[in-house]
N, C-alpha and C positions, 0 to 999 in steps of 0.2 A: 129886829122886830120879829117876833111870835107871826108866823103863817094862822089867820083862822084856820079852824078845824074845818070845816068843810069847802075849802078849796080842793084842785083836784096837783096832785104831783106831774109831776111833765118827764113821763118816759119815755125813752127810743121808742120811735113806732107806736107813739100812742095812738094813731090817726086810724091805726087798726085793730084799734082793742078797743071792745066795750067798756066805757068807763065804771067804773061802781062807788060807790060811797066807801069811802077808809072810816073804819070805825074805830072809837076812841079806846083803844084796845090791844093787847101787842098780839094776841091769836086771829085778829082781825086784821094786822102787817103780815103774817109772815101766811096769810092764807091770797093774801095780796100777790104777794113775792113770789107763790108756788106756780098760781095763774099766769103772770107777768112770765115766768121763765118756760112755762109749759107752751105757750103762743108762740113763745121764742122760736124756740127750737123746732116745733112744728111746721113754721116757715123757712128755716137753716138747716136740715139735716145733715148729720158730720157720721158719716163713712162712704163704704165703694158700694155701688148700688146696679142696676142695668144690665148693660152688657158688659160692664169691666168686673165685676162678679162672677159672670158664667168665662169669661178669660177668664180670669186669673185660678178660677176651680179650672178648669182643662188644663190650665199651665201644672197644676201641684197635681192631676192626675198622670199627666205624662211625666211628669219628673220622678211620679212615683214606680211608675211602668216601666220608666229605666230603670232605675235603679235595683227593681228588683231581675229585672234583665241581666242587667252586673255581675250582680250577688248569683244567677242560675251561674253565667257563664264564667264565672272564678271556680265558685264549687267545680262546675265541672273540665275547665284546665290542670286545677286540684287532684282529680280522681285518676281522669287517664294520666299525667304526669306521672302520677306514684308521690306525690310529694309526703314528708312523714317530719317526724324530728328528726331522722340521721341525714337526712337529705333526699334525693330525688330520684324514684326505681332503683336502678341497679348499683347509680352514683351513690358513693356513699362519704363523706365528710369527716375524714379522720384528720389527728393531730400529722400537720406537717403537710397537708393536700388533701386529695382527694382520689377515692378509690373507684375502679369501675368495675363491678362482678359480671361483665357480660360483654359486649361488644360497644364499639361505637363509631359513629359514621361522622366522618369531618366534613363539612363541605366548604369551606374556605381553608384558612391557615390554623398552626395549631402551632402556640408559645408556651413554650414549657422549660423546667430547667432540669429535669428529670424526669425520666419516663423508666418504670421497671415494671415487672410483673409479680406476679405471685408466687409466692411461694411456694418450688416445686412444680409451678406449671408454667408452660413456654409463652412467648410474646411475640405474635402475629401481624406483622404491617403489609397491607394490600391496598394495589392500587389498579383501578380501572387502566389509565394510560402508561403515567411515569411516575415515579417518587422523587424527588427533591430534597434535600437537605441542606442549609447554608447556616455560617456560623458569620459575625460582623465584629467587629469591631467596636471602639468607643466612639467612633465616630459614624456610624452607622454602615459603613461600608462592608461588600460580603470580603470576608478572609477567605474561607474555605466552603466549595461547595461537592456534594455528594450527588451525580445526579445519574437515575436507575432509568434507562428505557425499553423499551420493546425488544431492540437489538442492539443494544450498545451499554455499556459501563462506564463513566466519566468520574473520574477525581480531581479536583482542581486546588492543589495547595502547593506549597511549597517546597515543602518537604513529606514523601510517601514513607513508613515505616509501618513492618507488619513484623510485629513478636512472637515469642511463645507463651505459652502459661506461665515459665520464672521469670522474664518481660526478658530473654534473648532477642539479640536482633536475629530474624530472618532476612527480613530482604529492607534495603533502605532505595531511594531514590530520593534524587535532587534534581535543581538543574547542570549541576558539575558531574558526578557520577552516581553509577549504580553501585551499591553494595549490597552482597551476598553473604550474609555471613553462616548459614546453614554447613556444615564439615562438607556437607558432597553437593555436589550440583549433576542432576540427570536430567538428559535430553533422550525422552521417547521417541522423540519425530522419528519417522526413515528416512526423512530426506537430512538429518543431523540440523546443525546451527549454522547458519553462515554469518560472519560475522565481514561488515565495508570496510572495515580500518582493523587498528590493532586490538590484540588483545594479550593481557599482561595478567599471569597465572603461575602460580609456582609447582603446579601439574596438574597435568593432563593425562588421564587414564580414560579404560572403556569398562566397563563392568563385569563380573565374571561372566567367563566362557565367549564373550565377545570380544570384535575388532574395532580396532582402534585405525582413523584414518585419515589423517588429516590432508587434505588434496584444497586446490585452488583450481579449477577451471578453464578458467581465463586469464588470468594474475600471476602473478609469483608468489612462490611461500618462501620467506624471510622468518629464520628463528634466532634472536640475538638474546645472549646474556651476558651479567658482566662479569660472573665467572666461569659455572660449567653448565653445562647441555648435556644432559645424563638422556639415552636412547637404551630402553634396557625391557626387554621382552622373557619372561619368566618359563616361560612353558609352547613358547611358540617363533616364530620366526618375523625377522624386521624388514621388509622391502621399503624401494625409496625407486621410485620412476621418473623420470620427463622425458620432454618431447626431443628435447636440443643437447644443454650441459648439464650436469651435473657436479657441482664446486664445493670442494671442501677446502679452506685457509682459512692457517694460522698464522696469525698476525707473529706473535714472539714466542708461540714455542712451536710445537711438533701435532703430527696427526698419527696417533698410532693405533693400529689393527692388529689388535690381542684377538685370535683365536686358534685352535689346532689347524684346521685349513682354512685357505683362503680361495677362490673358485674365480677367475675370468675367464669361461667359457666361448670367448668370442672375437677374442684375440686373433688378428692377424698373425700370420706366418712369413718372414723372410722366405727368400728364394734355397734351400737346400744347400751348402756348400757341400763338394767332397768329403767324404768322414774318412779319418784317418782308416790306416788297413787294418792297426790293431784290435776294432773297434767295429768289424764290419758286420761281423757274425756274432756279437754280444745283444743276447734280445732285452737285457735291460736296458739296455740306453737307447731301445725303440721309440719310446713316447718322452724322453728326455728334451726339455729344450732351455733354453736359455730365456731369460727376461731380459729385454733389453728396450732401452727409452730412446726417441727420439730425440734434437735438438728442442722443439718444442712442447715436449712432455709427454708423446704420446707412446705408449706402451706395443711392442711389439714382439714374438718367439722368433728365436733364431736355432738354429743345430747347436746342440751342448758342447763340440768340441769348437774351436775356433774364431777367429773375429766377432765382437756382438755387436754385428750389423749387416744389414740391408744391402743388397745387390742394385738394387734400386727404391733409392729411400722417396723419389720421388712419389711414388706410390704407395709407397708403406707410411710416412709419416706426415701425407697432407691431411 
C-alpha cells in the first residue's frame, strides 16, 4: 500500500530533528537528505580533536627535530671522516684492498692477509708495549707465534730458519739441531764460545793474525776422529798444556814427529857414569847424552858412551 503523502518518514534520531513537511518533489528529498545528514554529523564528529591533537602535533614535531638532528649529525661524521667516492681520508679503496696514505692507529687486533708498503717507501710498525704476531691453523690453534718486548725477543715455532737474498740457508734450528750453513762461523766474544757437550766440526781455525785455543777449564778436552786430526799452524807455533798427562795413542798404527828438531828441555838426568879415557878431553861429546826410557815409559838422559841406564832408577823412572 502507497504511504499518504503527508505522513512523516521514521529516521534514526528523528526525536531530535525538527520534523518538516517532504514535499511532492525530488528537490524537496534530496534538500531533505542534505538536512538529515548535516544534524548527523554535527552530533557524531569523525576525527582527533582536544588534546590528542596538540599530542600528536608535539609527537610529529619531535620526530621532526630528530630527524633533522640525524641528517646535522651524519653530514657532520661525513665531513670530519673525509668520506668521498674513493673512500675515507687517507684510506683509500683500491682493486684487491685497501690503501692507507698516512698513518694508522690499531686499538684492538688487526686481520689481514697481506700487509706491504708503498712503493719505494719503508713500512713502520710500533708499539707502545709489545708487538705480537701469531699465525693458527685450520683449526684455530696458534702455530707460530712472534712475540717483540721491551727486553726480550721470543720465536715460537718449530722449526727457525733465516736465509739470504738467493733463499741460502743461513742458520736453521730445530728441536734436534742447529745448522749453520753460512762458509765461516765468527765468534767476537773475548771470552770465546764455551760449548757443555760436544761439538762436531770439520775445522776449526782463528782469523787472520789471531790465536786459536781451544782449553777446558775444568773438564778434559777429547779430540776424536774416524780418520785423521790434522794440527797444523802456518806461520806460527802449536802448544798443548795440562795440569797432570798429556796422552798421545795409537790404536793400530804409529805416532810420528816429523820435524828438524825436536826439544825436551826438562828431562831428567841419570847419575854420570865414568866416561871412557879416550873421550875425556873431546869437547864435543860435552852436551852429548843418550835418550833412554824407563820400564814404564818414562824418558830419561844418560852419558853417550855406556849402559842406557839409571844408577838408581828408583828415582829416575817413578
Amino acid at each position: 500500500m502507497r504511504k499518504p503523502l503527508c505522513e512523516f518518514e521514521k529516521i534514526p534520531y528523528a526525536d531530535k530533528i525538527t520534523p518538516e513537511p517532504i514535499l511532492n518533489n525530488n528537490a524537496g528529498r534530496d534538500t531533505k537528505a542534505d538536512s538529515i545528514r548535516n544534524s548527523y554529523n554535527s552530533q557524531f564528529k569523525v576525527g582527533i580533536y582536544g588534546w590528542r591533537k596538540k599530542c600528536l602535533y608535539i609527537l610529529v614535531m619531535a620526530l621532526m627535530f630528530m630527524m633533522i638532528i640525524n641528517l646535522a649529525l651524519t653530514l657532520w661524521v661525513l665531513k670530519v671522516l673525509d668520506f668521498n667516492s674513493e673512500g675515507m681520508g687517507q684510506l683509500r679503496i683500491v682493486p684487491g684492498g685497501l690503501q692507507l696514505l698516512g698513518q694508522a692507529l690499531v686499538l684492538d687486533s688487526l686481520f689481514a692477509s697481506s700487509i706491504k708498503s708503498r712503493r719505494g717507501h719503508p713500512i713502520s710498525i710500533e708499539s707502545s708495549r709489545n708487538f705480537t704476531v701469531s699465525t693458527r691453523d685450520v683449526n684455530g690453534f696458534v702455530q707460530s707465534r712472534l712475540y717483540l718486548g721491551h727486553d726480550r725477543l721470543e720465536v715460537n715455532v718449530a722449526r727457525l730458519e733465516i736465509r739470504d737474498a738467493r733463499g741460502g740457508l743461513l742458520l736453521g734450528a730445530s728441536h734436534d739441531a742447529v745448522t749453520i750453513g753460512a762458509d765461516n762461523l765468527f765468534i767476537s766474544s773475548p771470552a770465546g764460545a764455551a760449548f757443555n757437550t760436544a761439538v762436531q766440526t770439520p775445522l776449526v781455525k782463528a782469523p787472520p793474525s789471531k790465536q786459536l785455543m781451544l782449553e777446558s777449564p775444568t773438564r778434559s778436552l777429547e779430540m776424536h776422529a774416524s780418520q785423521t786430526i790434522s794440527l797444523d799452524s802456518r806461520a806460527g807455533d802449536i802448544s798443548a798444556s795440562c795440569l797432570t798427562n798429556f796422552k798421545l795413542r795409537s790404536t793400530a798404527g804409529s805416532i810420528r814427529l816429523d820435524a828438524p828438531s825436536i826439544y825436551m828441555p826438562k828431562l831428567k838426568s841419570a847419575l854420570p857414569l865414568p866416561p871412557p879415557a879416550s873421550h875425556t878431553h873431546d869437547p864435543h861429546h860435552q852436551n852429548i847424552y843418550q835418550l833412554c826410557a824407563c820400564a814404564n815409559g818414562k824418558l830419561f838422559l844418560a852419558p853417550p858412551h855406556g849402559v842406557c841406564a839409571a844408577r838408581e832408577e828408583s828415582l829416575i823412572c817413578r
